[in-house]
C-alpha positions as CSV (number, residue, x, y, z in Angstrom):
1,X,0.0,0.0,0.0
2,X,1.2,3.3,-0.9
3,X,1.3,6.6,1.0
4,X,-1.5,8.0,-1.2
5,X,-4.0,5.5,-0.7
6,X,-4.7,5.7,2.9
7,X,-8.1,5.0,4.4
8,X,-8.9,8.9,4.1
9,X,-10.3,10.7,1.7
10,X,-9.0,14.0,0.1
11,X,-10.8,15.9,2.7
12,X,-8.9,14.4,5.7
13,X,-12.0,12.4,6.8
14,X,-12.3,8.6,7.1
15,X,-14.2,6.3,4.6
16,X,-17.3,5.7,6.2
17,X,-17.5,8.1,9.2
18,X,-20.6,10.2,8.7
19,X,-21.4,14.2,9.9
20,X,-23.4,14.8,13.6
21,X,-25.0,17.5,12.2
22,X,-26.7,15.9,8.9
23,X,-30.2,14.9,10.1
24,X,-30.0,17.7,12.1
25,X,-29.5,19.2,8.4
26,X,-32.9,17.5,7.2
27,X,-35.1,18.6,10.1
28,X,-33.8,22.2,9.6
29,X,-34.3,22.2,6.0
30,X,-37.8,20.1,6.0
31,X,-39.2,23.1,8.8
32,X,-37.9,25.9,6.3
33,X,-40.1,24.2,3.6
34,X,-43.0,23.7,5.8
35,X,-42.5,27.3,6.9
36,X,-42.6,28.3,3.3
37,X,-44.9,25.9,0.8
38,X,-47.7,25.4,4.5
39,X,-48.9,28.7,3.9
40,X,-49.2,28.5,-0.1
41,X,-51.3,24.9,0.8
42,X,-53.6,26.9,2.8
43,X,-54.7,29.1,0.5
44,X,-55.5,26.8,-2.3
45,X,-57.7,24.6,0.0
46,X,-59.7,27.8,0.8
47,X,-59.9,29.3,-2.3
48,X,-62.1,26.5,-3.0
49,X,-64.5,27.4,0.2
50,X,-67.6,28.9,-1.0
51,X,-67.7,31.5,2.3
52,X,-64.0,32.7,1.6
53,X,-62.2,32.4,5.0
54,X,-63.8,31.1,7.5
55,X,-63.2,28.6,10.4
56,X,-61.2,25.4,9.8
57,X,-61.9,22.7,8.0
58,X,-63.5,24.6,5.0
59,X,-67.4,23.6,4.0
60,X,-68.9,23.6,1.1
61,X,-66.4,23.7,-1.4
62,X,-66.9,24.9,-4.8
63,X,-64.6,26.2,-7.9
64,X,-67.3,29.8,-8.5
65,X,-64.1,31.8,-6.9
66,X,-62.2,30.5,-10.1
67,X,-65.3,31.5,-12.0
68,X,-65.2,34.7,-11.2
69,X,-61.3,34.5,-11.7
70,X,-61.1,33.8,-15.1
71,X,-64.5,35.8,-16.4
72,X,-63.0,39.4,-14.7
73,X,-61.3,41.7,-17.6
74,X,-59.1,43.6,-14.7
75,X,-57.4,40.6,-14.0
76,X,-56.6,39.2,-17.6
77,X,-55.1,43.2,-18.2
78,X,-53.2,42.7,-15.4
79,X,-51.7,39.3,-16.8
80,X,-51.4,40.6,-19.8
81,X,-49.2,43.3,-18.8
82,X,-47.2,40.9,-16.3
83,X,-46.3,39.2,-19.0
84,X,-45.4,42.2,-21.5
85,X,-43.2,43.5,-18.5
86,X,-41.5,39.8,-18.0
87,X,-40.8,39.0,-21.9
88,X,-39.2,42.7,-21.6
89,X,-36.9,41.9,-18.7
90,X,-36.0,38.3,-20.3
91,X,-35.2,40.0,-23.6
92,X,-33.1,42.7,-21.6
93,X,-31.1,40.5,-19.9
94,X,-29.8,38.2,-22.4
95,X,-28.6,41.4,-24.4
């Protein structure tokens, strides 16, 4: 066996020895997801509650919310110029 090919790795660590700290790693980063995407579930499962936001567990769901959505001209402008304003900063920034 040759100086070089010790049972450590280029970092200085041994082969098989794992880190303390990674599940602690995996708890961390599953809480800063939950703290992030939990909020963003909550408001799709009531956007389907007919009385908006009430008390918990939402009754009578229904999709008239997305009705009113998609038949409200304010709202397709409003896309519409989202999107002008996003194709202008992608062409922008390639140039």
């Amino acid at each position: 066996m040759s100086a070089n090919s010790s049972s450590a790795n280029s970092s200085g660590r041994r082969r098989g020895a794992t880190n303390p700290g990674a599940g602690w790693l995996g708890v961390y980063s599953g809480l800063v997801y939950a703290f992030l995407y939990l909020p963003i579930l909550v408001l799709v499962i009531y956007s389907f509650n007919r009385e908006g936001v009430g008390g918990f567990p939402p009754r009578h769901l229904t999709a008239a919310w997305y009705g009113t959505l998609f038949q409200d001209a304010a709202i397709w402008e409003t896309v519409l110029n989202s999107l002008i304003v996003a194709i202008a900063a992608v062409a922008i920034s390639l140039f």
